[in-house]
C-alpha positions in Angstrom: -8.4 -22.7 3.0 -10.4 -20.8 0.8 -9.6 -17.1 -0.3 -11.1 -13.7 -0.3 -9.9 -11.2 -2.5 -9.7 -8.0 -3.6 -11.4 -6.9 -6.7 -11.4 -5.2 -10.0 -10.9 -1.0 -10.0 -11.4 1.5 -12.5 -8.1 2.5 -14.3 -6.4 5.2 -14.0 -5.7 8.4 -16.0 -2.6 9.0 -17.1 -0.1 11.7 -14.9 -1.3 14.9 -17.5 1.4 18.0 -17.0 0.0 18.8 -14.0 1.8 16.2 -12.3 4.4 17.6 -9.6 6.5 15.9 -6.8 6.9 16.8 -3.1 9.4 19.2 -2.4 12.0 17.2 -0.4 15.5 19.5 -0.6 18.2 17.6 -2.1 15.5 15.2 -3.7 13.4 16.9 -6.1 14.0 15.7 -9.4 11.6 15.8 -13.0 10.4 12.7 -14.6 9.1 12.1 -18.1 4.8 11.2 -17.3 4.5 7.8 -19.3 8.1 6.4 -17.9 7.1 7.2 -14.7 3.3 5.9 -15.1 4.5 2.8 -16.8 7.4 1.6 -14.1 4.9 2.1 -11.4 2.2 -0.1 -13.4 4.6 -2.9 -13.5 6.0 -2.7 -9.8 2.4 -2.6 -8.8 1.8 -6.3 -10.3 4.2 -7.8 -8.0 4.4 -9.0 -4.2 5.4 -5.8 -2.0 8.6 -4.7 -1.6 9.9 -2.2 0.6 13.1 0.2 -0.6 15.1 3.2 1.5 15.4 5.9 0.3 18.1 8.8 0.7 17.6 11.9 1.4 20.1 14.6 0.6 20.6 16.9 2.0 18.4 18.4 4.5 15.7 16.0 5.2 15.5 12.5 6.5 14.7 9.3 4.0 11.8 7.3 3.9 10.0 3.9 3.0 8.7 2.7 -0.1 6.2 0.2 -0.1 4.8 -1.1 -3.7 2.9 -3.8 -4.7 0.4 -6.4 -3.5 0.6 -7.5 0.0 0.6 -11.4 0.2 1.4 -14.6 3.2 5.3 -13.1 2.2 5.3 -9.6 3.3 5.5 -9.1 7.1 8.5 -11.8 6.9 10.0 -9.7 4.4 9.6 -6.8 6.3 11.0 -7.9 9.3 14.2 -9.1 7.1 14.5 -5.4 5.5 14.1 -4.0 8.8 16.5 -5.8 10.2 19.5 -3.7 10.8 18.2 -0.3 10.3 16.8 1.9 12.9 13.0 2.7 11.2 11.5 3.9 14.4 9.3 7.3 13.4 10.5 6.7 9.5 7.8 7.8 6.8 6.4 4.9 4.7 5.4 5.8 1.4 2.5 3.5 0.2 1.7 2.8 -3.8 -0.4 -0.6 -3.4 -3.8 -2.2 -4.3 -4.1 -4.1 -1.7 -4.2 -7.9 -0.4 -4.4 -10.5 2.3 -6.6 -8.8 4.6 -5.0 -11.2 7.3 -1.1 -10.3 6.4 -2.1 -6.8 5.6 -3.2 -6.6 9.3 0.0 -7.9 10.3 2.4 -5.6 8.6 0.3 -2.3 9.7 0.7 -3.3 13.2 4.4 -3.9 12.4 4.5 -0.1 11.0 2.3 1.1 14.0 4.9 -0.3 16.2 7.6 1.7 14.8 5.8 5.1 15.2 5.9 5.1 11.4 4.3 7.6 9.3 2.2 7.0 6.5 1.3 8.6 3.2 0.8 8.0 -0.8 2.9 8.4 -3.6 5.2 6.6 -6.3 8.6 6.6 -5.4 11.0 7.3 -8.2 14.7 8.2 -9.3 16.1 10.4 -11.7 19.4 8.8 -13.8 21.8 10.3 -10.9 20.0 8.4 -8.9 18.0 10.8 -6.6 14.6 9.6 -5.1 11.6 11.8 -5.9 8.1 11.1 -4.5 5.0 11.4 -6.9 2.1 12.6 -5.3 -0.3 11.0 -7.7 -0.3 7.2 -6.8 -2.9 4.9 -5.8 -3.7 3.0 -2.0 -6.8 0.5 -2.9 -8.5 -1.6 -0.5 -6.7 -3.5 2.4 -3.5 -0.7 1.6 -6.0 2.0 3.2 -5.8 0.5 6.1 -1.8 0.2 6.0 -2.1 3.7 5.8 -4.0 3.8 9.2 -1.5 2.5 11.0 0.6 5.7 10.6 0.8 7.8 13.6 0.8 10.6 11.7 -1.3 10.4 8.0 -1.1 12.9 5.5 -2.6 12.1 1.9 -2.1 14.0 -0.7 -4.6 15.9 -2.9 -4.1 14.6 -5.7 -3.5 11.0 -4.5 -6.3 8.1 -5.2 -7.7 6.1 -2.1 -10.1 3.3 -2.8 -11.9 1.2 -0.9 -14.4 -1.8 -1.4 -15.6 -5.0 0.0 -13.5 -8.4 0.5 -15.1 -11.3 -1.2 -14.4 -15.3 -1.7 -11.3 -15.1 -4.1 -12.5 -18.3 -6.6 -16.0 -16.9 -7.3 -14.3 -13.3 -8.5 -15.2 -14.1 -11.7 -19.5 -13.7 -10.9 -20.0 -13.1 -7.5 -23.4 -13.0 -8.4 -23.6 -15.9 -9.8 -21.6 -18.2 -7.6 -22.9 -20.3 -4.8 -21.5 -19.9 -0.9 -21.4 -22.8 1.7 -21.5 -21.9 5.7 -17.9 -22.5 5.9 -17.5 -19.4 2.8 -19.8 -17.1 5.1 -17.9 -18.2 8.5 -14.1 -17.0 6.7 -15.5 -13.5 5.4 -17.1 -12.6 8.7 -14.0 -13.8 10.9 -12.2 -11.7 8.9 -14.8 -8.7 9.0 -14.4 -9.0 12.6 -10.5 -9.1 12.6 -10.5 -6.3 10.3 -12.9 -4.2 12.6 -10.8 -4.4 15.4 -7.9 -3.7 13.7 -9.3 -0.5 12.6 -10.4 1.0 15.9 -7.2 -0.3 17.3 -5.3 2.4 14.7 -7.7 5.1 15.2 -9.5 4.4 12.6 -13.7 4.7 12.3 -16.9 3.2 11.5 -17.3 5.5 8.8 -14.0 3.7 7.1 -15.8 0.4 7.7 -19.5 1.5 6.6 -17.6 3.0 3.0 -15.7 -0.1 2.4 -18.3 -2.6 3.3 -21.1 -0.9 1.3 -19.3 -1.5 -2.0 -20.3 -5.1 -3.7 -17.9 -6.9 -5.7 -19.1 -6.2 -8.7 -19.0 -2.7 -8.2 -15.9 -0.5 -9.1 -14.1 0.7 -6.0 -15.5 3.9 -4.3 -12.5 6.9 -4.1 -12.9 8.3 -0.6 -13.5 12.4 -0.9 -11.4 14.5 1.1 -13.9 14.7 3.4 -14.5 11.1 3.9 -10.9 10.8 4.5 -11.2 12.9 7.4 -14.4 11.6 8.4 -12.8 7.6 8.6 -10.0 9.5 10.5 -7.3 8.1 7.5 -6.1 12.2 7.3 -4.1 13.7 10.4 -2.4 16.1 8.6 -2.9 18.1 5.6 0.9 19.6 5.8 3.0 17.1 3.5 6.2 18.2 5.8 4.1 16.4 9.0 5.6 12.9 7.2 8.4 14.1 5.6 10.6 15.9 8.3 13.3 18.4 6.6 15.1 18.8 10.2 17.8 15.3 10.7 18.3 17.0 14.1 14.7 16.8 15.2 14.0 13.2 14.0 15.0 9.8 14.8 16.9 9.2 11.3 16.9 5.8 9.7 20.2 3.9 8.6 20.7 4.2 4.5 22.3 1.3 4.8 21.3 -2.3 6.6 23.9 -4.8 8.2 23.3 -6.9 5.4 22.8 -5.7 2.0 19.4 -6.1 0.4 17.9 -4.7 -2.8 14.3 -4.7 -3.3 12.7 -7.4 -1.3 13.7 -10.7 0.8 12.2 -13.4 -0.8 12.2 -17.2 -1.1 14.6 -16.9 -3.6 17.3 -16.4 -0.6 16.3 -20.2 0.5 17.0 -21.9 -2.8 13.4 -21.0 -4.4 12.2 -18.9 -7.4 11.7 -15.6 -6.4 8.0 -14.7 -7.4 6.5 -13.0 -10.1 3.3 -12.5 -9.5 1.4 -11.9 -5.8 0.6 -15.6 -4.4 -2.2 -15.8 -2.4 -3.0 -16.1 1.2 -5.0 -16.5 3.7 -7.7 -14.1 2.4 -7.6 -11.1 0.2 -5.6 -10.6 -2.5 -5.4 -7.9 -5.4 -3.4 -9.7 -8.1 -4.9 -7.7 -11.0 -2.7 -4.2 -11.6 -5.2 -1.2 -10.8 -3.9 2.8 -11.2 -3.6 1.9 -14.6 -5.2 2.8 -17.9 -5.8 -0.9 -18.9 -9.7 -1.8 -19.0 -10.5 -2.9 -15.3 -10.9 -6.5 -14.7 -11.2 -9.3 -12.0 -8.5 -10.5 -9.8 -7.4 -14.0 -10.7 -6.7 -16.3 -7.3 -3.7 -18.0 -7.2 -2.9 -21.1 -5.9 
């Protein structure tokens, strides 16, 4: 089956010493801008994993999720669940997005949870105390993982882009390339899936209208704070909405599974290499790192 995929973004500028982290009691912690710029760079290249993280002491834990969503992810998702009690958790969201199809998938997992959604860059301090960085980056099918929070909060100096989906082996010049019936058929299935999807979360045709205006060979467009609220991706401007500070009040989600995992479940727990790079999928795909200052550039399909 043929692929669509996600595109080239503009980099990123570097956290400047402005940067500052949500105040989570017990969890606040100072990191050095280029270490913490760099790690999440490199994270962001790979397949998405999803990480708890502690809390201590007054508020409840949360959800990363990093990285490029691909066929892998709900499975994987389903195995870190497994175990833990995530119903209501906050998931924290640093991704540039994906199979449009699996991306789908794993939202309505996170709806099902009651999750809560937001951006940032999760990160620890040498003693091992999580932090989350406000200024991260949720690109194209990763906005609409963020939909399917129950509650949204984004912060202000987070980075949400969105843009078309396209036919992932003419990236290179979608101008240029040539499209069969069968090409046109898969994008506008998957327009179709994609709109339903949205409405289902809550989501508008505002969301739809931004991220289907914007041609492939066009940098992303970065939703304004008021088209966040006009696609209905905002439901909260208070960052303590998503990242409750009373364990009483609040479901709170196990630290620890019945079976230990680190990271990610991944075919390496069946005998195979564990990936290094996102593998494509039934459509979309962002395999390219973006939130980065390297020159933008066209995602590569993979095969």
């Amino acid at each position: 089956m043929r692929r669509v995929t996600a595109l080239k973004s503009r980099g990123w500028v570097l956290l400047g010493a402005a940067a500052f982290c949500l105040a989570l009691p017990g969890a606040v912690t100072t990191l050095g801008n280029s270490a913490y710029a760099g790690g999440t760079l490199e994270e962001r290249k790979q397949p998405m994993h999803f990480q708890w993280n502690a809390c201590q002491p007054d508020c409840r834990g949360w959800v990363s999720a990093v990285g490029i969503v691909t066929s892998d992810s709900p499975r994987e998702f389903d195995e870190f669940a497994r175990g833990r009690e995530l119903a209501g958790a906050t998931i924290v969201l640093d991704s540039s997005g994906g199979s449009v199809n699996d991306s789908i998938t794993l939202g309505r997992r996170f709806r099902g949870l009651g999750a809560l959604t937001t951006v940032g860059a999760t990160v620890r301090a040498q003693d091992e105390r999580a932090t989350v960085v406000p200024e991260a980056y949720c690109e194209s099918m990763c906005v609409f993982l963020l939909l399917s929070g129950k509650t949204r909060y984004v912060p202000p100096v987070a980075h949400v882009r969105v843009h078309q989906i396209w036919m992932g082996d003419r990236a290179d010049d979608a101008k240029a390339a040539s499209y069969t019936a069968q090409d046109l058929m898969i994008v506008q299935r998957d327009i179709g899936r994609l709109t339903k999807y949205t409405f289902d979360m809550g989501g508008t045709g505002d969301l739809l209208s931004l991220a289907l205006s914007v041609p492939p060979w066009e940098d992303l467009h970065e939703l304004s704070r008021a088209e966040l609220r006009l696609a209905n991706l905002v439901t909260t401007e208070a960052a303590t909405d998503v990242f409750p500070q009373n364990n009483a009040g609040v479901p709170m989600a196990e630290a620890k599974p019945t079976k230990p995992q680190d990271r990610f479940v991944s075919s390496a727990m069946e005998g195979e290499a564990q990936p290094q790079q996102g593998k494509s999928t039934k459509t979309a795909e962002a395999a390219v790192p973006t939130g980065g200052n390297a020159p933008a550039q066209p995602a590569q399909p993979q095969k």
